[in-house]
Structure formats: structure tokens, C-alpha cells
N, C-alpha and C positions, 0 to 999 in steps of 0.2 A: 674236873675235866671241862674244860669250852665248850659249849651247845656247837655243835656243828649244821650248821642250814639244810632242809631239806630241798636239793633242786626240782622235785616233781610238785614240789606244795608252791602256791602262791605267797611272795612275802606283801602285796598291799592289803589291808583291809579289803573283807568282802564288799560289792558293789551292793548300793541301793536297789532294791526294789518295791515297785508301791502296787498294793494290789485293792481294790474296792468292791465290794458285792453293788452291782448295778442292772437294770433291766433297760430293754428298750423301751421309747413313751416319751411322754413329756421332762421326765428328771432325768433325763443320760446327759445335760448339756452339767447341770450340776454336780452329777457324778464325776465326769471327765473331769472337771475343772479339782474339786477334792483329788481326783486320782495325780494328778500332775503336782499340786500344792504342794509335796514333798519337797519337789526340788526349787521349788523357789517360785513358780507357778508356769505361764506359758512366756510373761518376760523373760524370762531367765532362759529361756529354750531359745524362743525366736527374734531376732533384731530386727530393727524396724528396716523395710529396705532392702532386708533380702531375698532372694528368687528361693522360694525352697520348695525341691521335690518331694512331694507323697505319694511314698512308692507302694500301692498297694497288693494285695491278693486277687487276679485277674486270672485264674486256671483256665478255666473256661465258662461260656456261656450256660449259665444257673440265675435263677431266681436267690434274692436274699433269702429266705428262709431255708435253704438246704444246706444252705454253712458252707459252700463251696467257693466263694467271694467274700471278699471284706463289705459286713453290711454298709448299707448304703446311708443309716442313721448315723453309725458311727461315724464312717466319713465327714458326713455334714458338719457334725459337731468338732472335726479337729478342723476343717478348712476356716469355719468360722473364727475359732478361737488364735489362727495361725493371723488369717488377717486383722483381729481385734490389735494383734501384738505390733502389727504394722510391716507383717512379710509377705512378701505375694506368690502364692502357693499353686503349683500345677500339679495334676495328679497324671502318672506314668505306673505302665506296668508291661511286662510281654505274656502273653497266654504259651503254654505248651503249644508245641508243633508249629508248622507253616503257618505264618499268619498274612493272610493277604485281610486289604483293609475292610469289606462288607465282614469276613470271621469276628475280627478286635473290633468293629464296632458296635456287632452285636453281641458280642458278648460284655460291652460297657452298656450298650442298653438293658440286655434283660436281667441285667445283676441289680439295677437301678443305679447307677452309679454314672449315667448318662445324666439323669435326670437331676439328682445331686448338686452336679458340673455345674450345670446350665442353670441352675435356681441360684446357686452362688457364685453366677460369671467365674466360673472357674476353667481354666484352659487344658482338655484333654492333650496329650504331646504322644504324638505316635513314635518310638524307640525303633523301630523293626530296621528300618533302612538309613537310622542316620547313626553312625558306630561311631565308637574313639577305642584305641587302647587305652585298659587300667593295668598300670604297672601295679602289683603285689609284692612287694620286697621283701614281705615276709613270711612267705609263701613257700611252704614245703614240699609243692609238687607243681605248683605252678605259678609262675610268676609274672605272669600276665595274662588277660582276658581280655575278651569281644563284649562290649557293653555299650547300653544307649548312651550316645553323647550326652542326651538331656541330664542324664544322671552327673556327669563329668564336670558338665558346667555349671549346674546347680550353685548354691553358696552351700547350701545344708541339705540332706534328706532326713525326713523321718517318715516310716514304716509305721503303716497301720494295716498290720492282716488278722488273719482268726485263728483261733487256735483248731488244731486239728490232725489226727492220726496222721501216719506216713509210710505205706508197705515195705519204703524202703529204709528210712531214717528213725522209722516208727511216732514219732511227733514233729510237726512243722510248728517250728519258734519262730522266734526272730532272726535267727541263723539261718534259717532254711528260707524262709524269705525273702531275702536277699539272691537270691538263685534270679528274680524271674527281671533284674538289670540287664541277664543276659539276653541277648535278642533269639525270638523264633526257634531254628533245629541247630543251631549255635548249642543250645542247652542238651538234643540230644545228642551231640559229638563229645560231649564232655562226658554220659555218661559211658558211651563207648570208652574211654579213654580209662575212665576210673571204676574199673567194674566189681570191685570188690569193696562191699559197706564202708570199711576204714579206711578204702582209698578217698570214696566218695566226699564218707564225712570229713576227711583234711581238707579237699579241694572245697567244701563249703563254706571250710574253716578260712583258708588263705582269700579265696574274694570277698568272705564278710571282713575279716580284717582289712582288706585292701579296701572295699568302698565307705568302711564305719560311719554306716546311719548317724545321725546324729543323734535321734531318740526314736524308739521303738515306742506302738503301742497296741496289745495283742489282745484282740475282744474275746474273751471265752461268753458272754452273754449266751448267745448259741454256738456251741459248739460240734465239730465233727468226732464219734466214737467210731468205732469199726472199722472195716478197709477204705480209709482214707489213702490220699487226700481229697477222692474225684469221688466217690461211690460209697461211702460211709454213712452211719446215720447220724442227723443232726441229734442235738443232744444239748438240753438246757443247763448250764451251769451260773448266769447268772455273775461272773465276775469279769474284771476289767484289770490289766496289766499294763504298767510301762515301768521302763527304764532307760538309762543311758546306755547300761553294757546289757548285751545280748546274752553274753553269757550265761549271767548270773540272772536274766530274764527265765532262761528256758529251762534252767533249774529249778526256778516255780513254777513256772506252767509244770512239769514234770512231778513236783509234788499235787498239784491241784486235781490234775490226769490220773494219779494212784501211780505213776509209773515209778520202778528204779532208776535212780540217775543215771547209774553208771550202762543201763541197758539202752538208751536213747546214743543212737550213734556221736551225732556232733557235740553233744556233752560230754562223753568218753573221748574225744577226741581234744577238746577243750581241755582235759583232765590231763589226758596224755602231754601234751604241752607245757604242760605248769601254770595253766591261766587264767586254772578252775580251782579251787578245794574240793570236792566233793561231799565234804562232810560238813563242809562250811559255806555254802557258795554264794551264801546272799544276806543284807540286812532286810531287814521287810519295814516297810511303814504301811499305814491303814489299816485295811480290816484281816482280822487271820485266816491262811489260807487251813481249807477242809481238804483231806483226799477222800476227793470220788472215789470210794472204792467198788462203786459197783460199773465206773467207765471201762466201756470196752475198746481194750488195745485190740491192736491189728493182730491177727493170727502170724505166731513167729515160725519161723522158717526152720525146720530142726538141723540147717547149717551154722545157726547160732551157738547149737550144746557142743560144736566140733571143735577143736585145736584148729586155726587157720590152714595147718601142712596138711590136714586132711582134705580142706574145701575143695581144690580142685580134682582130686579123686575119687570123689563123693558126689558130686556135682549132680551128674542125672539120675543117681538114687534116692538124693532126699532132699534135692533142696525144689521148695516149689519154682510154678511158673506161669507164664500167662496162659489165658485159655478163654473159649468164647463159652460161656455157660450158663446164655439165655439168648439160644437163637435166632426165637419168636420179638428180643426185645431190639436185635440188630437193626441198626436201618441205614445199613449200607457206605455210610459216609464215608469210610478211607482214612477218619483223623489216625486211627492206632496205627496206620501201617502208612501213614506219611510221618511221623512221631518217627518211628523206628530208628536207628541211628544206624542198626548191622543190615537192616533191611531182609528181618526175619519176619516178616508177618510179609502175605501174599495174599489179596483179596480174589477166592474162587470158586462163588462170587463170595460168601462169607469168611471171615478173615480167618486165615490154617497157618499154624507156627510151625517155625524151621527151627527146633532146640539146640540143634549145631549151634545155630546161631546168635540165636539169643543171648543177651548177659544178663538178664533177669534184671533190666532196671528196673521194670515195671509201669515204666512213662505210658502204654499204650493203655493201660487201667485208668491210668491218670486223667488222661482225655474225653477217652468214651463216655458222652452225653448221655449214653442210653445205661450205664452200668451192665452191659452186657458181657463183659471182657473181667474175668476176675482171676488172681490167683491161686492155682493149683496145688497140692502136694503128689508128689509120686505114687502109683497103687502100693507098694512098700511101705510109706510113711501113713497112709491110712490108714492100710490094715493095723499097724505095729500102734498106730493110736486108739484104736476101738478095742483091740488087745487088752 
């Protein structure tokens, strides 16, 4: 009998990925450079002559060391290497929430990433207010978005963020990355829109696909464990990731993390597609990856062990939510309930959630400077876990 094809399996070869054990210090310029070597070096990435945006990790205003921003070393060392090749590199990004300009600029300043810029004449490009549509033609729930021009007009982007938990994707890749093209509370309309995990992770699927980086490269050097992506602990791992396909990117990061593949939304999503193997999802060059297995994932939501037709009847029984649960740490600012997209969070004067309303994206964790604002489980799911 004829092998008949499987359409849920991918038929190309697994994509490359190059991973290097690297620290920050004096040897990250030569690190990066080995980590890239696979593919032919950074000629081979960048042409001489072209405007390429690097799009990094800009959540919000954090010091490099709390892994909340793309460190500010690593950056150095790809703008360098971008312009050795002969491309002229600007670095963009949008923070969660309303971004008026003193917010985004301080938040390039205290990341270090101001400082970066300015040491390698490199051109900050604020995204907020100058838009284009990106058509996504293969986009399964959405087929166009609100995105910085600058990205539009680029010749090439490459991505350089950090690796790190995700309360609601449970790990930010390369895929998840690509989110922050979108400008300002543009990003929380989308989460209103997609409020169920697997909605979400397609829709990060169709605009990764629609804007395709051109190369990705994910610092795990310090990385974030815990209730990432804003409030997590940093956490040393010590290794450096790039690739071309995002995919098969965050399929390693996902081994390096201890995580299951198929438990990281946008990878299950990838899967779901045909665009992933699972079982196979990557060639690796460099050094072998290790799982962390003592990394701490994000505490899962016990609407994860449910059959989908259950979630919404279950919903204020067990599935967590936000919550202010360090008072003394609040200081007032408003980002989590300017964030909001249903306009459930009310500052009075400490921010009180409306659960009606809520969709549990979790953006307003995301924000909060102060880690005051963490996710919940229901007194039900508590009790039944100390059980």
C-alpha cells in the first residue's frame, strides 16, 4: 500500500536552530558572532544598504537586570555586527498600554537601551502614532492589523528579545514578540477580541506570519522564571538563541525552560497548523541544549485540565484572575486600568476588578511597575489544591 501524507505533520525538513552557552562581559561580542556562524554569519543575514529594523522587548520601564527588556549588552552587540555588514539598523518597539512620549522614553532610558542608541548613533523610531496596515493573507482569524509604519517600511526586521514566562502564553519566543509591532492599546483591543488562549495564540500566529522577522535572536543569558512577563524572577541560564523560523525557535527555548511543547500556547498552535512537528521541530547547531528543570513556569490556570465546552461554564469557578495583592507596593499610577481593553479595572483610589468584565488577558500584571497586581485562583481552586 502507498505511504499516504500526514496533513497535520510538516513535509519540509526541521528548521535550524543555533543555540550557544554565553554570559554577559567582554566575550558576548564573540559569542553572538559563533551563535550566528551557522547560518553563514551576519553577511549572509544582512545586505549592505539596508534600513533594518530591530524590533526589540520594550514592556516597560525596568532596569536590565530584571529580565523585563531586551538587555541592553545584547543589543549593542547585534547593532554593531548589523552595521559591520553594511545595514543601517534602527531599533523600535511599543510598550504595553497608552504610550505618550515622556512613558516610551523612559522606559528606553532605564532599560539602558537609550544609552545603547546613542553610543552607536543608532536612531530610536517612535511606532505609536505613525500606523500602516499589514495585510496577513494567511491569517486564520485575522487578516489584517495596526502596525508601526517603521516596521512596514523596513527592508528586513530582526528581533532580539529575552526569553521569559508568559501568564498567558506561558513563554514569550520569538512569536510572542512580534506582538509589541503593534502600536499602544491597539494591542489591548486585540486581546478583547481573542479571549480565549487558542484564540489568542492563532492571532499571534497570523501576524508573526504576516510580518516574518527576518531573524530572530532570544537572550536567555538572564532570564525571566515565574509570573512573567512583567513580575517574574530573573533567572540565570546563561544561553543565546537565534534562528530564521520562529517556530522551531521557540520549540527550543521550550526545551531549555523544562517546558512541554505542546503546553506553550503558540507552539500548540504552530502544531495545530502543520507548521510545527512536535516531535521533531528543530535541527540544533552549537552547543547542546540542558532542561532547566528546576525553571519556574507560571502557575497554570486549572481551565487548562478542562475540555474547551467546559471554559465558559466554569469560568468564575476556577479559572484565575487579576488581583491587587500588595497594597503597600501600589503607587497609584493607573497603567493596569489604562491597559484594560473591557475597562474592568476602576482606580478607588486602589485599582477593584469588575470579573463580569474581565477576559483574563492578564495585560494589567503585565504593566504594573510595582508587581502589585498578580494573578488569582478562585477560593474553590485553592482550597481543592491544598486538598
Amino acid at each position: 500500500m502507498a505511504e499516504t501524507s500526514d496533513p497535520s505533520r510538516p513535509e519540509k525538513p526541521p528548521s535550524l536552530v543555533s543555540h550557544v552557552k554565553a554570559t554577559h562581559g567582554p566575550t558576548l561580542e564573540a559569542s553572538l558572532e559563533r551563535l550566528v556562524e551557522p547560518f553563514g554569519g551576519w553577511s549572509a543575514i544582512v545586505h549592505p544598504g539596508e534600513r533594518v529594523a530591530v524590533k526589540i522587548n520594550l514592556l516597560r520601564a525596568a532596569p536590565p537586570e530584571k529580565a523585563v527588556t531586551t538587555h541592553p549588552e545584547t543589543l549593542g552587540c547585534v547593532l554593531r555586527a548589523i552595521k559591520r555588514a553594511g545595514g543601517e539598523p534602527f531599533v523600535a518597539d511599543s510598550p504595553g498600554g497608552p504610550n505618550g512620549p515622556a512613558k516610551v522614553a523612559r522606559a528606553y532610558k532605564l532599560s539602558g537601551i537609550a544609552g545603547v542608541c546613542a553610543a552607536e548613533g543608532v536612531q530610536i523610531v517612535d511606532v505609536e502614532d505613525d500606523r500602516a496596515t499589514l495585510h496577513a493573507p494567511e491569517g486564520r482569524l485575522y487578516r489584517s492589523f495596526p502596525v508601526g509604519k517603521a516596521f512596514v517600511d523596513a527592508d528586513a526586521i530582526i528581533q532580539v528579545g529575552v526569553l521569559k514566562t508568559h501568564q498567558l502564553m506561558r513563554l514569550t519566543g520569538g512569536v510572542k514578540l512580534t506582538y509589541g509591532v503593534i502600536p499602544g492599546l491597539a494591542k489591548a483591543h486585540l486581546h478583547v477580541k481573542a479571549q480565549r488562549r487558542e484564540d489568542f495564540a492563532d492571532m499571534l500566529l497570523d501576524l508573526h506570519l504576516a510580518v516574518r522577522p527576518r531573524f530572530t535572536i532570544i537572550d536567555a543569558i538572564i532570564a525571566m522564571e515565574g509570573q512573567g512577563p512583567g513580575s517574574g524572577t530573573p533567572r540565570e541560564l546563561d544561553s543565546l538563541f537565534a534562528a530564521y523560523d520562529c517556530l522551531a525557535l521557540d520549540a527550543a527555548l521550550a526545551d531549555r525552560a523544562a517546558h512541554e511543547r505542546r503546553h506553550v500556547h503558540t507552539i500548540a498552535a504552530s502544531a495545530r497548523r502543520g507548521l510545527l512537528d512536535l516531535e521533531d521541530p528543530y535541527r540544533l547547531a552549537g552547543d547542546p541544549i540542558e532542561h532547566e528543570r528546576t525553571f519556574k513556569p507560571v502557575r497554570r490556570d486549572m481551565q487548562e485540565f478542562l475540555p474547551p465546552s467546559l471554559h465558559r461554564l466554569a469560568r468564575n469557578f476556577i479559572t484565575a484572575r487579576p488581583r491587587l495583592v500588595d497594597a503597600d507596593a501600589c503607587i497609584r499610577c493607573n497603567e493596569c486600568a489604562a491597559i484594560c481593553g473591557t475597562r474592568a479595572i476602576a482606580m478607588d483610589p486602589l485599582p477593584d476588578f469588575d470579573d463580569t468584565a474581565c477576559v483574563r488577558c492578564f495585560a494589567c500584571t503585565e504593566v504594573c511597575p510595582a508587581a502589585a497586581i498578580d494573578n488569582v485562583s478562585p477560593l474553590l481552586v485553592r482550597l481543592f489544591s491544598r486538598s
